[in-house]
N, C-alpha and C positions, 0 to 999 in steps of 0.2 A: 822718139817722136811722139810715141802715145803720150809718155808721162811729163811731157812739155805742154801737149795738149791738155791735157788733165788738169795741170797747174794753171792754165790760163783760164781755162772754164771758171776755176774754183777761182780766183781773183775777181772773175767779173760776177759772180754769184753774190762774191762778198761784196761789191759794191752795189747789185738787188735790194742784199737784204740790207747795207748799209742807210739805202732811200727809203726802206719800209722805216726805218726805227727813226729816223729825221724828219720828218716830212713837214716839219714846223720848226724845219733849220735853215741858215741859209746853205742851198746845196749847190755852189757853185761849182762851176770847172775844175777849178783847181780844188776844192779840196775831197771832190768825187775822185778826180783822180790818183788822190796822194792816197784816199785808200784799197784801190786796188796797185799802188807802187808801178804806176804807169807815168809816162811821159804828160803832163799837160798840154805837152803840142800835139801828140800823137790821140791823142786819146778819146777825143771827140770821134776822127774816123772811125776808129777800134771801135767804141760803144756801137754805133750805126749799122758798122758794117756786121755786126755779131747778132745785134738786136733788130735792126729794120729800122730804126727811130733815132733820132737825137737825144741827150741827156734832157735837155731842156723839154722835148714834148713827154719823152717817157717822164719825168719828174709830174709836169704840169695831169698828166693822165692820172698817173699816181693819187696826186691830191683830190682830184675832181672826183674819183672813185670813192675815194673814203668820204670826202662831201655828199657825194648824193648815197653813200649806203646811211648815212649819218638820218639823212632828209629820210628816206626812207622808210627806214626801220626802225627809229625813236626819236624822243621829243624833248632829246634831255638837253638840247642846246640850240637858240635862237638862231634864223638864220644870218642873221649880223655875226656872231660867233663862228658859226662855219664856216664865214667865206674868209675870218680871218687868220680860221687855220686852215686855209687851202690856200693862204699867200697873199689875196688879193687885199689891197688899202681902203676898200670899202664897197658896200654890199652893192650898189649899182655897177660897178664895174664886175662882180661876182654874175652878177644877176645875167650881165648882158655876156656873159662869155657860157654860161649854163645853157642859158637860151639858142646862140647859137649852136652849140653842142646836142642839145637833146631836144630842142623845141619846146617847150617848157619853161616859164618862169621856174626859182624855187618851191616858191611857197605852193605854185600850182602843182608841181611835183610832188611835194612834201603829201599834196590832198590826194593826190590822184595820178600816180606816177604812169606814162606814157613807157610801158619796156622795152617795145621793139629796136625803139632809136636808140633808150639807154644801153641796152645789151651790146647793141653794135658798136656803139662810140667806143668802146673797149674792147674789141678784138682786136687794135694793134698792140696794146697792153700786155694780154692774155698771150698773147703769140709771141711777144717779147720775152717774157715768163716760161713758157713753155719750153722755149729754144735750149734751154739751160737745167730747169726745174723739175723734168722729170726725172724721177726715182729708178733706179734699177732695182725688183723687188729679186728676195732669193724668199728660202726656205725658211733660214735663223730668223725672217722677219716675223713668219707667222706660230704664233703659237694657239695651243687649244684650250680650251677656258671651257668649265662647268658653270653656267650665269643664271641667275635665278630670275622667276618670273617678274615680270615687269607691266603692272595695271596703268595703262597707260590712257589720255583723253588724245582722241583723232579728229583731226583734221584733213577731208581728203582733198586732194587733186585730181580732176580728171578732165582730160584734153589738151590741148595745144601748152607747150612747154612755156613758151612767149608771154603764156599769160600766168607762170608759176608766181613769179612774184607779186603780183595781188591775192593769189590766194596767202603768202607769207607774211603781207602786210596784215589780212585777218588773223590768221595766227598770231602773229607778237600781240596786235590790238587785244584778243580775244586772253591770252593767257597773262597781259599784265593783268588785265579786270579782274583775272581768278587770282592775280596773286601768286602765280606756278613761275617766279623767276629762275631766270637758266642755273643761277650758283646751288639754287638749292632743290632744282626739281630739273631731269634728265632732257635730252632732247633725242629726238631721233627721226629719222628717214627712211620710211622702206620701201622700196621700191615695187611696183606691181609688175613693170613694163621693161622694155629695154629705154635704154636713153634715148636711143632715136628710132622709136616704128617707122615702117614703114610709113604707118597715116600720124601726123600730129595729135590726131584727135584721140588715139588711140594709150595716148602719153598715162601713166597714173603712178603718183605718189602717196604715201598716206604719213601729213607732218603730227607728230607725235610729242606727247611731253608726258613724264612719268607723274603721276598722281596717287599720291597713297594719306587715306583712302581713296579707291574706286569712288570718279565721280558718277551722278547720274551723266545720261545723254542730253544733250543742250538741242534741242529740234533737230535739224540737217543739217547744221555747220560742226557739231560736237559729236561724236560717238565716243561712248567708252570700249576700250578693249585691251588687249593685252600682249606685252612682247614675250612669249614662251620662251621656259628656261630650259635646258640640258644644254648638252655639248655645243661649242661653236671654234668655228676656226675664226681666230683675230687678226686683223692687219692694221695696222695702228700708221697712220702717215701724218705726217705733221709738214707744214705748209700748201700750198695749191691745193686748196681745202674746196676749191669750189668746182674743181673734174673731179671726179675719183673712179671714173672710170678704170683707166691703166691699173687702180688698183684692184678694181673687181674681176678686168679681164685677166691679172694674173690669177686671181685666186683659183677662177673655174678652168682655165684653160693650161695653167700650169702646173698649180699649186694641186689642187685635187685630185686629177690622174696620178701623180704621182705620188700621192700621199697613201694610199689605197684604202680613202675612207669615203662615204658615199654622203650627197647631200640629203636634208629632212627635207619635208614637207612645208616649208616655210620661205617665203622672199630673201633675199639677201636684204641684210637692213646697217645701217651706222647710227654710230650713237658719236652728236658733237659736242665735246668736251673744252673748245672753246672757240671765240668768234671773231672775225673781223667786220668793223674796225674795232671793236674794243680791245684788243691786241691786233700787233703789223700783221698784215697777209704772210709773212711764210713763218711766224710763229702759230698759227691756228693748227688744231689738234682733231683728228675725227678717227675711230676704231669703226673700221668694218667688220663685222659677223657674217658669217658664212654657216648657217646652222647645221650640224651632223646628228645622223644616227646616230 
């Protein structure tokens, strides 16, 4: 029974990752279902019933996400172009299903993104994702790494979570201007706080990119500082790049008792080695550090 179960998870997974890597294909019924080797009559319930959604809205969410992270977080394509790879036959009919969605025109998005709405319009998404895409971590997955020091330019976050992505929006803004692109200059996250305090307000990240040379300090929006090197325990997960949570709670709660080695003096922090959407959502790549004695 388990390993009937197992197989059918792993089918419908492949058909996940099959929507990530299409999304600018026609992804009907029938050929969503020929690649998990499921029935076309059947197969509509099955998705639904597994996931909470139809193929057709989970597709449609799909798109709309890599749409507005597109709108978002760069400038590299008109939004005439995005609404044409998110399916639709032309930008007013893009426009007018965005808007219902997140409140928001595009281009008002694009200025001044509105997150509350966005963030929620995608919990049925995320929750679809999750049902399937969490990781079982063990032991073999993590290993310990000596990593050298890292002169890094900071950008902080601090307070309510809701509002992280404007502060992300200054970051990308702030580091194309310097020229610090992700292929050739580090990124990284470290955390100050838990994911969720008790108080929102209490929330703090500090978004980072490696710089060498150390820059000066940019007023209040820039500090320079540094990711310290010695020992760190790695957890390396590749896709559902954007909880990684379950990764960090294995680290300290599993991984480390039983390791018998003691944490340093420093945040748990990640360094992201690649990004959606410029790769599908479960090819993106992020190594958590867990810093040791």
């Amino acid at each position: 029974m388990k390993a009937a179960l197992q197989n059918y998870q792993a089918r419908m997974r492949r058909v996940l990752d099959y929507i990530d890597r299409h999304l600018d294909s026609d992804l009907d019924l029938e050929t969503v279902s020929g690649v998990a080797a499921f029935s076309k009559f059947h197969f509509h319930r099955q998705f639904t019933a597994t996931f909470g959604l139809s193929v057709h809205r989970y597709v449609q969410l799909a798109r709309m996400k890599r749409a507005s992270y597109r709108l978002a977080y760069t400038d590299a394509q008109s939004v005439t172009d995005i609404a044409m790879d998110a399916g639709y036959e032309a930008p007013d009919a893009f426009a007018r299903a965005f808007r219902q969605r997140f409140g928001q025109s595009p281009s008002s998005f694009r200025k001044s993104p509105d997150l509350e709405p966005w963030l929620a319009a995608f919990g049925p998404l995320d929750n679809a994702r999750n049902k399937l895409m969490q990781k079982t971590f063990t032991p073999d997955d993590v290993t310990i790494r000596d990593v050298p020091p890292t002169p890094v330019a900071i950008m902080e976050h601090r307070g309510d979570p809701a509002t992280l992505g404007a502060t992300i929006q200054r970051f990308i803004a702030w580091r194309k201007a310097a020229g610090l692109h992700p292929k050739t200059s580090p990124t990284f996250n470290v955390w100050r706080s838990e994911r969720r305090p008790a108080s929102p307000a209490d929330y703090s990240v500090d978004l980072c990119v490696g710089t060498n040379p150390p820059i000066e300090p940019n007023g209040e929006h820039i500090k320079a500082g540094e990711i310290p090197g010695g020992r760190c325990a790695v957890l390396r997960i590749v896709g559902n790049t954007d909880n990684l949570e379950p990764a960090a709670l294995y680290l300290y709660r599993d991984w480390l008792p039983a390791s018998g080695e003691e944490a340093r003096d420093f945040p748990i922090y990640c360094q992201r080695l690649s990004f959606f959407p410029e790769v599908p959502a479960h090819e993106t790549v992020a190594e958590l550090f867990l810093p040791l004695k």
